[in-house]
C-alpha positions as CSV (number, residue, x, y, z in Angstrom):
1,X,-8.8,12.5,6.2
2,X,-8.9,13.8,9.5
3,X,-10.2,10.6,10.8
4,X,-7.1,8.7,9.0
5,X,-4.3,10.9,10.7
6,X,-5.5,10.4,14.1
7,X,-5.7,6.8,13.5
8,X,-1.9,7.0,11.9
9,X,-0.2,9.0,15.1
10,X,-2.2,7.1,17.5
11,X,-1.0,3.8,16.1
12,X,2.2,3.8,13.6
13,X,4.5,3.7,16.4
14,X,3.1,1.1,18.8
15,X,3.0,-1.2,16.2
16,X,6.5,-0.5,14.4
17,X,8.9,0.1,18.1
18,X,7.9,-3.9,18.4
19,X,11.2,-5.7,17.8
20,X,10.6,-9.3,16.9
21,X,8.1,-9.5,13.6
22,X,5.9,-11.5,15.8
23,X,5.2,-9.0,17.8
24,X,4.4,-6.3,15.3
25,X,2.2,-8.9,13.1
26,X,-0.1,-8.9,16.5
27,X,-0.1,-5.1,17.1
28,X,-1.0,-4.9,13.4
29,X,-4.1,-7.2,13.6
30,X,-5.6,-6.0,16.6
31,X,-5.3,-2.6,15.0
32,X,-7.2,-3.9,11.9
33,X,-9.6,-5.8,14.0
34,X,-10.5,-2.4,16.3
35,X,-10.6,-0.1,12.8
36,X,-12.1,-2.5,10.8
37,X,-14.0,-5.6,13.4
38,X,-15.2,-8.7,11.0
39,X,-16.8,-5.9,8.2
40,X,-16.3,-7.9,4.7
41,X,-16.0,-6.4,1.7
42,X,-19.7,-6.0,1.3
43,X,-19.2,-3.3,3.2
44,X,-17.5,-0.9,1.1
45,X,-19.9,2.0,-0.5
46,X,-17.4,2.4,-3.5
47,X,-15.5,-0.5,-6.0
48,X,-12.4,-1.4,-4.3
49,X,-9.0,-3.1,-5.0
50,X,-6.3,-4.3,-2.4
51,X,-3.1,-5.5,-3.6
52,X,-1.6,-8.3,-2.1
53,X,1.0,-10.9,-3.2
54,X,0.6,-14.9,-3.7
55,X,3.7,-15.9,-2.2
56,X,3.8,-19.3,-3.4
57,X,2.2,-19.3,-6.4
58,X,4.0,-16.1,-7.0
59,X,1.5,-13.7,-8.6
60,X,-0.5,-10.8,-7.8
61,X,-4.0,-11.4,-5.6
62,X,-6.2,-8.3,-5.7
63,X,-9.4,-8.3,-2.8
64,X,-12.1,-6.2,-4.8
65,X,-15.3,-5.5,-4.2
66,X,-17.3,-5.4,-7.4
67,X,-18.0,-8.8,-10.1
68,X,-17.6,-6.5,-12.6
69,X,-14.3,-6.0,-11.6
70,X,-13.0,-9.3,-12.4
71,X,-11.4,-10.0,-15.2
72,X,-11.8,-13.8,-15.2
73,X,-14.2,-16.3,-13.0
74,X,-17.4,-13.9,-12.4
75,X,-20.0,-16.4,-12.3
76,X,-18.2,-17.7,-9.2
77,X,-16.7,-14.4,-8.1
78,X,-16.7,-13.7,-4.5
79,X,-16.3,-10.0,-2.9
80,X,-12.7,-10.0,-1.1
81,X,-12.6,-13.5,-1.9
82,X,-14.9,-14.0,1.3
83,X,-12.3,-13.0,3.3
84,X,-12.5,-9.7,5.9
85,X,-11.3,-6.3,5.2
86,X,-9.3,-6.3,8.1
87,X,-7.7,-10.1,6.7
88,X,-6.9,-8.4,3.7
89,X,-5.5,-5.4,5.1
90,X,-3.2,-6.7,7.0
91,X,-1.7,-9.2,4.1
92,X,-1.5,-6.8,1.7
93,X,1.0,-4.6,4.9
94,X,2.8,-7.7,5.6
95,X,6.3,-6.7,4.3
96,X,7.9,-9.7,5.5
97,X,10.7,-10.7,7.4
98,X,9.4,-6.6,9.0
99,X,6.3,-8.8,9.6
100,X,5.1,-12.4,9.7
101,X,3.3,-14.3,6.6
102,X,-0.2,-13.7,6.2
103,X,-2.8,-16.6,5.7
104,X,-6.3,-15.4,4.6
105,X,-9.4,-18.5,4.2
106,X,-11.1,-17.3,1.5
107,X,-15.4,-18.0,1.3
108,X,-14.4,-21.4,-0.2
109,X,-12.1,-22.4,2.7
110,X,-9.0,-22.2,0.8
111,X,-6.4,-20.9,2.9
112,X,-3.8,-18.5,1.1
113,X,-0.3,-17.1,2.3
114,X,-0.5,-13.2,1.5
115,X,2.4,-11.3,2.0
116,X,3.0,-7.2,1.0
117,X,1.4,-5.8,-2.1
118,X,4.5,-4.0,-3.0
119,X,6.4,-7.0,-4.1
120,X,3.7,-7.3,-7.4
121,X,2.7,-3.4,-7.1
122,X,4.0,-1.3,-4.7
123,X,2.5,1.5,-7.4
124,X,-0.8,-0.5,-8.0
125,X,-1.7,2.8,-10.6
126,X,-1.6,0.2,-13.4
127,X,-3.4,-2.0,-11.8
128,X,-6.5,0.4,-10.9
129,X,-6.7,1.6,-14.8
130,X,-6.4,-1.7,-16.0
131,X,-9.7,-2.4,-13.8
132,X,-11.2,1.2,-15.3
133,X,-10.4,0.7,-18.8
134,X,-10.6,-3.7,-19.7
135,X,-13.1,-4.6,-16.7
136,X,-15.6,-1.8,-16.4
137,X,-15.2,-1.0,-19.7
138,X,-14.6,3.1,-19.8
139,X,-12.6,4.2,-22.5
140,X,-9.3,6.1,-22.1
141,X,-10.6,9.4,-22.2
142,X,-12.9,9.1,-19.8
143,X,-10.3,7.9,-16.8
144,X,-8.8,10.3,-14.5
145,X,-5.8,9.1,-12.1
146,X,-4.8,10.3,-8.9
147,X,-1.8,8.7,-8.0
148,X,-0.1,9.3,-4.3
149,X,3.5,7.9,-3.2
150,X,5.0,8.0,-0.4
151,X,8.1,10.3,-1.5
152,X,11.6,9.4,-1.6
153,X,13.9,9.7,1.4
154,X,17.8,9.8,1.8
155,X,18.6,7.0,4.3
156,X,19.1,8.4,7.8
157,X,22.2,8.6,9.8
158,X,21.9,6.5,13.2
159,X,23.9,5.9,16.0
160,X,26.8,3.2,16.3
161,X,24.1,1.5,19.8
162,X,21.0,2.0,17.5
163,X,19.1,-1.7,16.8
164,X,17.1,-0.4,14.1
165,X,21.0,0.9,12.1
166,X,22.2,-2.7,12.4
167,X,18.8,-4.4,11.6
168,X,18.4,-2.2,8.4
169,X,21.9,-3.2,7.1
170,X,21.2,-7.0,6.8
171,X,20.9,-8.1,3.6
172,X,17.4,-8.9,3.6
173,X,16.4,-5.8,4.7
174,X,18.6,-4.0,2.2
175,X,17.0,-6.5,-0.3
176,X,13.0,-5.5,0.7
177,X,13.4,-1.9,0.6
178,X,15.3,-1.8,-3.0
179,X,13.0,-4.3,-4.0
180,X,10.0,-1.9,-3.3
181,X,11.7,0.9,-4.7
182,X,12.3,-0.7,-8.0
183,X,8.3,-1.9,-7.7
184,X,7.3,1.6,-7.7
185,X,9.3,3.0,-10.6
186,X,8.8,0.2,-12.7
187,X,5.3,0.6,-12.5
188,X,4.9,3.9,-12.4
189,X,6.9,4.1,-16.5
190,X,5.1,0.7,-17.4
191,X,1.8,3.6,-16.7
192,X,4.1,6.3,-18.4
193,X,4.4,3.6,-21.5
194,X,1.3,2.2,-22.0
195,X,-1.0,4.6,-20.7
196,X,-0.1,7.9,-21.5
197,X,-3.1,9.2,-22.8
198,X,-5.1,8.9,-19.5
199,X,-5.1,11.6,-17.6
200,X,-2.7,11.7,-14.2
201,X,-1.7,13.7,-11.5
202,X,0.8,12.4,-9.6
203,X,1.5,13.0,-6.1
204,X,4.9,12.2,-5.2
205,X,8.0,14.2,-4.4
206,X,12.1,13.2,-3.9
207,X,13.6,14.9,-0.7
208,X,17.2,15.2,-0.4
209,X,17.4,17.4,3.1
210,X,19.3,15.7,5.4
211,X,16.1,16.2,8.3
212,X,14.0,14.2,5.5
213,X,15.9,10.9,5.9
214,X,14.0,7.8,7.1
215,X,13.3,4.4,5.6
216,X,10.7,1.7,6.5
217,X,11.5,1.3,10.1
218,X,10.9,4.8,11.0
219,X,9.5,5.1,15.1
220,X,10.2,9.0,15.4
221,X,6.5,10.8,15.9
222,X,8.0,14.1,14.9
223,X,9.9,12.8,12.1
224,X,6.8,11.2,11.0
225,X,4.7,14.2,11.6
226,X,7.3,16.1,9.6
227,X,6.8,13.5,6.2
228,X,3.0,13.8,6.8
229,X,3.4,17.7,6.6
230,X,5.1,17.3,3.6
231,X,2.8,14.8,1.6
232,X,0.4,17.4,2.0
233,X,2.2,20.4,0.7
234,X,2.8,17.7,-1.8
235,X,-0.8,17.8,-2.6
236,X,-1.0,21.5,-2.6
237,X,1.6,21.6,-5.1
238,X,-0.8,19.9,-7.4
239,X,-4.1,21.2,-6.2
240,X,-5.2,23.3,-9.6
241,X,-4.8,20.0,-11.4
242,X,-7.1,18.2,-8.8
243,X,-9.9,20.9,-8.9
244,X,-9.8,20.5,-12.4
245,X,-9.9,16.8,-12.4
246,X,-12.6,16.6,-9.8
247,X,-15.1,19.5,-11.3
């Protein structure tokens, strides 16, 4: 974890002060490429799933890592679809217009446009004990969940001259934000619903302080460094319920 945070100060704000989604789409892959390099899915020492959407044949793509895994096509089934970690990475963060579309070539040359996971799943929970219970075949009672958000922010106040108050009024950046909001509720009842009897803890929290506001274009280090403090007293909040899930 350690390891993560220093890779999330160090970077989170070169790549989202770019202005033009051009430019953050290249900050973004050369992070991937120095975090990741050409390491494939093979890689992984634990089953995997990264969420990413199919933006023209609008449905959910999902890199994993394990044949068992897939629900359908296992005699042909591929890890990450052939494709690189850092590839897949980077199309399942591409929140576009905030960034450029994503093209992946899969192992089979098939080139597909991959845009932000959280148009399908921006709570991929269901998704992950869907995987536990129908492809690796563990029964209900034997699934434990740790589900962590992001939190829940009031929208900040910004200055009259500030670029980043005028670009997150247009109406497609209103649209992306509610549209991941409602991505993340929805899924996280559809769990709620159909679900309930595997075990969850969920990590999530709503803020309503005033110094708590942000949305997706956040560039403030401090303010960032505040919402990171928080996630983790977050996580304290529900640490007997982790030690009693992971003992």
């Amino acid at each position: 974890m350690d390891e993560v945070e220093a890779l999330y100060r160090k970077h989170v704000v070169p790549v989202m002060t770019r202005w033009l989604p051009s430019q953050k789409t290249r900050a973004l892959e050369a992070l991937a490429t120095e975090v990741f390099g050409q390491l494939t899915f093979d890689a992984f020492k634990t089953d995997m799933g990264i969420v990413g959407t199919r933006w023209i044949e609008e449905r959910p793509i999902i890199f994993k890592t394990n044949r068992r895994q897939a629900f359908l096509g296992k005699a042909t089934f591929e890890p990450g679809f052939g494709c690189t970690i850092g590839d897949a990475v980077v199309g399942s963060c591409s929140a576009y217009p905030f960034f450029k579309r994503k093209f992946v070539t899969t192992g089979r040359g098939e080139r597909i446009e991959v845009r932000d996971g959280g148009f399908v799943a921006n709570n991929p929970t269901l998704y992950a004990i869907v995987d536990a219970t129908e492809s690796l075949g563990f029964s209900r009672k034997e699934v434990r969940v740790v589900s962590i958000g992001v939190g829940e922010y009031p929208s900040p106040r910004l200055p009259a001259w500030s670029l980043r108050k005028w670009a997150s009024k247009l109406p497609t950046m209103v649209f992306l934000q509610k549209t991941m909001e409602i991505s993340t509720q929805s899924m996280d009842q559809l769990r709620r619903v159909l679900f309930r009897d595997v075990e969850t803890v969920r990590i999530h929290a709503r803020y309503t302080q005033p110094e708590m506001a942000t949305d997706m274009l956040e560039v403030n280090i401090a303010k960032l460094g505040l919402l990171w403090q928080r996630g983790r007293d977050c996580a304290r909040d529900a640490e007997a319920d982790l030690r009693k899930f992971l003992t």
